[in-house]
DOVOMI-591500 format. One record per residue: y negated, x, z of N, C-alpha, C in turn; chain. Coordinates in pm, 1 decimal. Each point is the difference from the previous one (the first is absolute). Layout:
BEGIN
[[Y X Z] [Y X Z] [Y X Z] "A"]
...
REM end
This chain:
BEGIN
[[-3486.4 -754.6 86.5] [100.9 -103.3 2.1] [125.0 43.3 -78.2] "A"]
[[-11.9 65.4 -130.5] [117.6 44.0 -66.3] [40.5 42.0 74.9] "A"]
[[-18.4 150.2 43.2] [53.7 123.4 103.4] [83.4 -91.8 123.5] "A"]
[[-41.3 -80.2 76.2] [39.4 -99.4 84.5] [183.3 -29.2 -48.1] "A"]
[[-76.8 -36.6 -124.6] [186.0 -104.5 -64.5] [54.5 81.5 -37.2] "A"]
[[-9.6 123.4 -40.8] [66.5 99.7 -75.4] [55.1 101.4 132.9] "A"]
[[-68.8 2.6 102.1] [33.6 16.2 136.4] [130.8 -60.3 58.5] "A"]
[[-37.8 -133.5 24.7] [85.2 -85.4 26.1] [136.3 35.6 -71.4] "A"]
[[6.9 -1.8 -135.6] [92.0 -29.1 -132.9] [106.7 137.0 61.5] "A"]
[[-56.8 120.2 20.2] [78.0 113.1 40.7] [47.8 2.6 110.2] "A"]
[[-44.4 -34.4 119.6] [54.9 -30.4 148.5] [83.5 -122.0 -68.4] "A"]
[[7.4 -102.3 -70.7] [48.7 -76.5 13.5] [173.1 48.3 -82.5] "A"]
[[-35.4 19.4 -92.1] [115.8 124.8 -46.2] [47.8 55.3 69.3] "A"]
[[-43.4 115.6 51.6] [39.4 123.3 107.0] [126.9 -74.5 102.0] "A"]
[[-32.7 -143.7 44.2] [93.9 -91.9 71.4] [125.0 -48.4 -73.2] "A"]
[[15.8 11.2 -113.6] [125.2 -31.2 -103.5] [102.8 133.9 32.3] "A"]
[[89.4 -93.1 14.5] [127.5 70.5 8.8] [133.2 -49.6 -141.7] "A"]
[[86.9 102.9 11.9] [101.9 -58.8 -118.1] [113.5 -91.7 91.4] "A"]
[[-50.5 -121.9 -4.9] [126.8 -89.9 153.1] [112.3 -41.7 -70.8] "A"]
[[-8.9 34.8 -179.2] [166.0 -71.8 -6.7] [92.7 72.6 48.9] "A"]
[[117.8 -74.9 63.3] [132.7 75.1 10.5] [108.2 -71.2 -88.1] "A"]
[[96.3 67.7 -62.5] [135.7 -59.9 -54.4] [110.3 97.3 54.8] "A"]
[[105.5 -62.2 -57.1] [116.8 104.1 54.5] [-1.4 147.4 -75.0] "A"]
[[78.1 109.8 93.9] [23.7 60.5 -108.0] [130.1 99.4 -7.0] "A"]
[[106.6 -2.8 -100.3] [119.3 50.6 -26.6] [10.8 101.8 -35.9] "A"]
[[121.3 70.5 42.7] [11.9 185.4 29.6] [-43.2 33.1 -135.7] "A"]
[[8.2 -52.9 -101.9] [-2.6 45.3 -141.7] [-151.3 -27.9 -38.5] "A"]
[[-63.3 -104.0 60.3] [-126.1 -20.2 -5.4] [-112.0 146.3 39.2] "A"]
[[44.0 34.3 116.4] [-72.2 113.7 85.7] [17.5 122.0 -66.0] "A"]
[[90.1 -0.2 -56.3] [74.1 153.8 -40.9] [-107.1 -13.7 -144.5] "A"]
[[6.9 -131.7 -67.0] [-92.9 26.6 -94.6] [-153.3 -10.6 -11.6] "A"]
[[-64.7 -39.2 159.6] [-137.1 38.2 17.6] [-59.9 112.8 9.9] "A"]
[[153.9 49.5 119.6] [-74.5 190.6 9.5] [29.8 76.6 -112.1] "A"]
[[103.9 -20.0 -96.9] [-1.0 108.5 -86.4] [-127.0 -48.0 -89.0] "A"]
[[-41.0 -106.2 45.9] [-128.8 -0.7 -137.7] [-99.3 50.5 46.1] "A"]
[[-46.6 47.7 88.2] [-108.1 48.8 117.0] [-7.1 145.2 -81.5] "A"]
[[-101.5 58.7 -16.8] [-37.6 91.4 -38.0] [-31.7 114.9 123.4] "A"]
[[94.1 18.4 112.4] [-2.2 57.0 139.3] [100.4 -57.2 92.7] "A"]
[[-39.6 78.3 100.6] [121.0 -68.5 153.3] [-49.6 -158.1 1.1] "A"]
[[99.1 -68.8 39.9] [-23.0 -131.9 69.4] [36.0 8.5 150.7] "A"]
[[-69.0 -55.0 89.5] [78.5 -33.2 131.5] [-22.9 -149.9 -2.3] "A"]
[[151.4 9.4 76.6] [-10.3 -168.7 -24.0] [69.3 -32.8 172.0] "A"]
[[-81.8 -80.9 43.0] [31.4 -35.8 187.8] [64.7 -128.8 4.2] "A"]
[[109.3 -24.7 40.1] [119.3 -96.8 48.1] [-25.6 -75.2 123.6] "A"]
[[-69.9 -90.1 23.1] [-95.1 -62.3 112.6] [65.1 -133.9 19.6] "A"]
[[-85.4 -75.6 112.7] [38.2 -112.6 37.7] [-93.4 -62.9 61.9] "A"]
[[-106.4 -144.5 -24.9] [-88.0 -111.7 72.5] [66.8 50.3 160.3] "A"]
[[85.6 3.4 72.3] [-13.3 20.1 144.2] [-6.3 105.3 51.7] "A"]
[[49.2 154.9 -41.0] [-18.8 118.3 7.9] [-180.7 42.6 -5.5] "A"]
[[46.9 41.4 167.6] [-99.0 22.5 70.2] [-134.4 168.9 -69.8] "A"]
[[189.5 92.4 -27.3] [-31.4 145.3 -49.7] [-4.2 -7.1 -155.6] "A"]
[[65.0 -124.3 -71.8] [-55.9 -19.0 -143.6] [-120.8 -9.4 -15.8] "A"]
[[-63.2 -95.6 96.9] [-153.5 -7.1 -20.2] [-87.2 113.2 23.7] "A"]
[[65.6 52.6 105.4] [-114.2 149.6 39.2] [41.9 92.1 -168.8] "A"]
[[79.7 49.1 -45.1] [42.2 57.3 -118.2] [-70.3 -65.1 -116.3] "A"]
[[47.1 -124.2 -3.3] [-102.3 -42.0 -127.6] [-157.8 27.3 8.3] "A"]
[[-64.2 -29.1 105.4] [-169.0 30.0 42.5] [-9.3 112.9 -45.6] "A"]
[[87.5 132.5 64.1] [-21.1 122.3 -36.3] [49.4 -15.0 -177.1] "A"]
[[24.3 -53.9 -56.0] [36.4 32.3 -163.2] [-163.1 -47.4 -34.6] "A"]
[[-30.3 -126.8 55.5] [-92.3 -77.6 -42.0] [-141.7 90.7 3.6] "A"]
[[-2.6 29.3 144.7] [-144.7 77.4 49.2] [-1.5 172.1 -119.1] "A"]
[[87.0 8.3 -30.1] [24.6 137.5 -85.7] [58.1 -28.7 -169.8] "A"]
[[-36.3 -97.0 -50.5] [68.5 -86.5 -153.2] [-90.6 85.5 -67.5] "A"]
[[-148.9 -11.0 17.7] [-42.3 147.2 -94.4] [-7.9 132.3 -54.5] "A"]
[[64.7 29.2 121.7] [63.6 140.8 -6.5] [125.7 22.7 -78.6] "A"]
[[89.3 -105.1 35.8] [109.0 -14.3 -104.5] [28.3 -28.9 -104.6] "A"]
[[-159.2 -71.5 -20.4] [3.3 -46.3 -150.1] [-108.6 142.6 -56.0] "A"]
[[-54.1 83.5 14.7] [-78.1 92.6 -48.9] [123.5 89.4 -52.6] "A"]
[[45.8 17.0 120.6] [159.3 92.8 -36.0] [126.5 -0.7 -68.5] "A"]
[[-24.2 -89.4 -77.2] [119.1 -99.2 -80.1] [101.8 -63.8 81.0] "A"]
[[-62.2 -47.8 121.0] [137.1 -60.9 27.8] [24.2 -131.8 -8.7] "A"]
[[133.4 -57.8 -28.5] [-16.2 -170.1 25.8] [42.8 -54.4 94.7] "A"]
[[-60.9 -87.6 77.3] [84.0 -116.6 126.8] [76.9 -70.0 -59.9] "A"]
[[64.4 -31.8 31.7] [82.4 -104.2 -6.8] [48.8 -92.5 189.6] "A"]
[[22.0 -131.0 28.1] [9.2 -29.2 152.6] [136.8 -90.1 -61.8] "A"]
[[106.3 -20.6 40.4] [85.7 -97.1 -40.2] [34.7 -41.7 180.8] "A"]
[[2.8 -137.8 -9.6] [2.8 -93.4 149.5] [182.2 -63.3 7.0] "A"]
[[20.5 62.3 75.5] [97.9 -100.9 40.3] [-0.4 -127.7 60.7] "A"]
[[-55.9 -47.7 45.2] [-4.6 -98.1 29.6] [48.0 -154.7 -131.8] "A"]
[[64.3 -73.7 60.4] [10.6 -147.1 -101.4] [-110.6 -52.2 -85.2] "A"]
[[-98.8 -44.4 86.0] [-109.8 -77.4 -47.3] [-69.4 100.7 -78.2] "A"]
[[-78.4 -60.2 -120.9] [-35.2 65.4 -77.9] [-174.6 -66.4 73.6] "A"]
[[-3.8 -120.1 17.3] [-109.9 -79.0 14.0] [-44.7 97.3 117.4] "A"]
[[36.6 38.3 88.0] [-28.0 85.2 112.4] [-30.7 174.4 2.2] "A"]
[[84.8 46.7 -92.0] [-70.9 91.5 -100.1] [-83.5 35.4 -18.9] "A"]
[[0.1 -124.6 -48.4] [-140.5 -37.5 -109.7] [-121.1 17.4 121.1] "A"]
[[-8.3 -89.0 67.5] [-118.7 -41.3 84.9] [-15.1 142.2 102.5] "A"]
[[114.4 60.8 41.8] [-87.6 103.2 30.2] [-36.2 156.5 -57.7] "A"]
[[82.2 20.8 -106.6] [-53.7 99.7 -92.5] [-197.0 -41.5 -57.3] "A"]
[[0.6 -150.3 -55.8] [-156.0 -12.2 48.4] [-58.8 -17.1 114.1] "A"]
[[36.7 -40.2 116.3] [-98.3 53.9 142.8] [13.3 129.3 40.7] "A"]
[[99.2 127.3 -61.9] [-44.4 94.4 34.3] [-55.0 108.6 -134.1] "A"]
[[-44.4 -104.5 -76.0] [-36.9 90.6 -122.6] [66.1 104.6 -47.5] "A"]
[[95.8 -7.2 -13.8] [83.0 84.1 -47.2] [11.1 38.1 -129.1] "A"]
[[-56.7 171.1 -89.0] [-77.4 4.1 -123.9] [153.6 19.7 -81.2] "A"]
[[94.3 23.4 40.5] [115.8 28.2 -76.0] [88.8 -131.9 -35.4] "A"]
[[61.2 29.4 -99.9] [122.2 -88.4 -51.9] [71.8 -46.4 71.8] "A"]
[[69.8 -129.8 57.4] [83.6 -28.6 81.6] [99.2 -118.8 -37.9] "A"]
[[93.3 86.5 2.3] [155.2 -92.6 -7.4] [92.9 -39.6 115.5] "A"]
[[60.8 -116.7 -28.8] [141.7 -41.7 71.4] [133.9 73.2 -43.7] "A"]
[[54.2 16.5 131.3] [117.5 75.8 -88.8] [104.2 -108.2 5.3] "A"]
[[105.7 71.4 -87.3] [115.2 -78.9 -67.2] [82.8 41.5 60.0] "A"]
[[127.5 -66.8 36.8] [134.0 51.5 58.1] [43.5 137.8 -69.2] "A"]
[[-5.8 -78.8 -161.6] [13.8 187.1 -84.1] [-46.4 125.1 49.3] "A"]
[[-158.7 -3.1 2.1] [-86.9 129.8 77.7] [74.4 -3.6 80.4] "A"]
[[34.1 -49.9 131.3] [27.4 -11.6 129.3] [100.1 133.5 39.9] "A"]
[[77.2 -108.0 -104.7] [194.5 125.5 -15.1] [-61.8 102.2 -64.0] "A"]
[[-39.2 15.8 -116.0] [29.5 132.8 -90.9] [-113.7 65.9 117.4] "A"]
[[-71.5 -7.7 30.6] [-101.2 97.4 97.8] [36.6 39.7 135.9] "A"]
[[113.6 -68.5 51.8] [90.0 -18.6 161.1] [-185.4 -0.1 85.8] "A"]
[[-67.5 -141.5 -2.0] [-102.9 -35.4 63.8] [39.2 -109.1 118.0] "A"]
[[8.3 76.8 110.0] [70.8 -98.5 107.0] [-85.8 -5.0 130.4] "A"]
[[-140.6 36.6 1.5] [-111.9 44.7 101.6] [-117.5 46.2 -89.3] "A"]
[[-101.0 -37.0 54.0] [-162.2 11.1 -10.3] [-68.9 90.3 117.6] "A"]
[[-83.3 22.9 -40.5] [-43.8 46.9 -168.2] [120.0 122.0 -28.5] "A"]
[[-2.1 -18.8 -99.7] [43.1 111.4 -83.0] [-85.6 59.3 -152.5] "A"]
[[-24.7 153.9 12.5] [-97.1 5.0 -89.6] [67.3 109.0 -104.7] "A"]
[[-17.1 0.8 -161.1] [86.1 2.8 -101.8] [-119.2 107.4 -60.4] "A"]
[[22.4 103.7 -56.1] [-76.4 98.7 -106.8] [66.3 60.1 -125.7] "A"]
[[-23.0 -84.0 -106.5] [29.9 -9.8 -119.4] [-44.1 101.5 -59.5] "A"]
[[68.3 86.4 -126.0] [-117.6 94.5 -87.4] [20.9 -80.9 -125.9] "A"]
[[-90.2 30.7 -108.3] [-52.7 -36.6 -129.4] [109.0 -74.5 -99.8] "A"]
[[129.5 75.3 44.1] [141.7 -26.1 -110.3] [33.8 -123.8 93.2] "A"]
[[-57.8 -39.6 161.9] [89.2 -79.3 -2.4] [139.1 8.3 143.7] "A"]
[[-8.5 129.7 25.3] [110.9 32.5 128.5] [-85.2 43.9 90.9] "A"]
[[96.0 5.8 59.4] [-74.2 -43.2 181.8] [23.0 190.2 30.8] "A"]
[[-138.7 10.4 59.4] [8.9 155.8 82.8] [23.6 -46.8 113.6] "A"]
[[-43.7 -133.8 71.9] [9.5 10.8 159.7] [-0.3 -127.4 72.6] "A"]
[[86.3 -59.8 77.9] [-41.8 -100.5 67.0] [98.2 -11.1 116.2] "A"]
[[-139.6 -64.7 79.9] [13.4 56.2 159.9] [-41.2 -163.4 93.3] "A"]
[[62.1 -8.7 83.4] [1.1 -106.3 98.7] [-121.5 46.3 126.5] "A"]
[[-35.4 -116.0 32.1] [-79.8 -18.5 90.9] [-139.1 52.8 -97.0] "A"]
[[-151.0 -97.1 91.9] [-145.3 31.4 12.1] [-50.8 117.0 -51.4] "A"]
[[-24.2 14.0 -95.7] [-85.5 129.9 -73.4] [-159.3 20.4 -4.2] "A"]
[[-13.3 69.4 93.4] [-200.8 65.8 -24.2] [-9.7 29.4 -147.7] "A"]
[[-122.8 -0.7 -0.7] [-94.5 46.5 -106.1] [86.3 133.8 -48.2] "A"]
[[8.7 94.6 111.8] [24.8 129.3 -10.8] [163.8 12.5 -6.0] "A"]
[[67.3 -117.2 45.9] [149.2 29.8 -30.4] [2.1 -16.1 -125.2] "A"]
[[-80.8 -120.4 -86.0] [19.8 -34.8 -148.4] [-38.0 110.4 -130.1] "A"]
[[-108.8 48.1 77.9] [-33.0 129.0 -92.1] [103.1 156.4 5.9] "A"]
[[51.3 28.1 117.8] [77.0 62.5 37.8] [158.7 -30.2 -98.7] "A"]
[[28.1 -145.1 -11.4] [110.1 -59.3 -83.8] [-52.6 58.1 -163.8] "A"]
[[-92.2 -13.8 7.4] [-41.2 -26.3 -174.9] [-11.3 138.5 -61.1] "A"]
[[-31.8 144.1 137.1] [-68.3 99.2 -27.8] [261.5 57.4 -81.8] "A"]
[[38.4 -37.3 114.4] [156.7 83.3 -7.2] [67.2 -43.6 -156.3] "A"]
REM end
């Protein structure tokens, strides 16, 4: 019977995701990745983007690999609603951090199309970011230059 609940207790875990979202400002981001002890990639998405979702799955289906390797996600949504966000960063379990962006991000980043995907190093500046749907193998390919 223990084994049972203690069973349960871990599948039931394993289903937790991190669903808060808040906004977040160019000065905000600049000071997450330089605190990152490695590359960050961080993906510029959107609730109706069809190829955001295929891109995020591939971050999602491969988050261990990136996290073995020091890397950090980061997902920032354009979209308005935060409540909507919200609800589907938890129906698609999504294991990474996820923000709204701010008009600020918007401009200082010239983010005018989704996805767009961003590769940060350790200090903080950007080695690479590239428009349109990224594989597994385009992201590692980004992270390797």
């Amino acid at each position: 019977m223990k084994k049972s609940i203690f069973l349960f207790i871990i599948f039931l875990a394993a289903g937790l995701v991190n669903a808060e979202v808040s906004n977040i400002t160019y000065k905000k981001l600049k000071k997450e990745v330089a605190g990152h002890n490695g590359k960050t990639v961080v993906v510029f998405w959107a609730t109706y983007c069809p190829y955001c979702l295929k891109e995020l799955k591939a971050v999602k289906n491969n988050y261990k690999y990136f996290t073995d390797n020091g890397v950090k996600i980061i997902g920032i949504a354009i979209d308005k609603s935060e409540e909507t966000v919200r609800v589907f960063t938890e129906k698609n379990k999504f294991p990474f951090k996820t923000y709204l962006i701010t008009d600020s991000l918007k401009e200082k980043m010239n983010i005018r199309m989704v996805p767009i995907t961003a590769v940060f190093d350790k200090k903080g500046r950007m080695d690479d970011i590239s428009p349109g749907c990224k594989t597994f193998q385009d992201l590692k390919t980004m992270l390797s230059e």
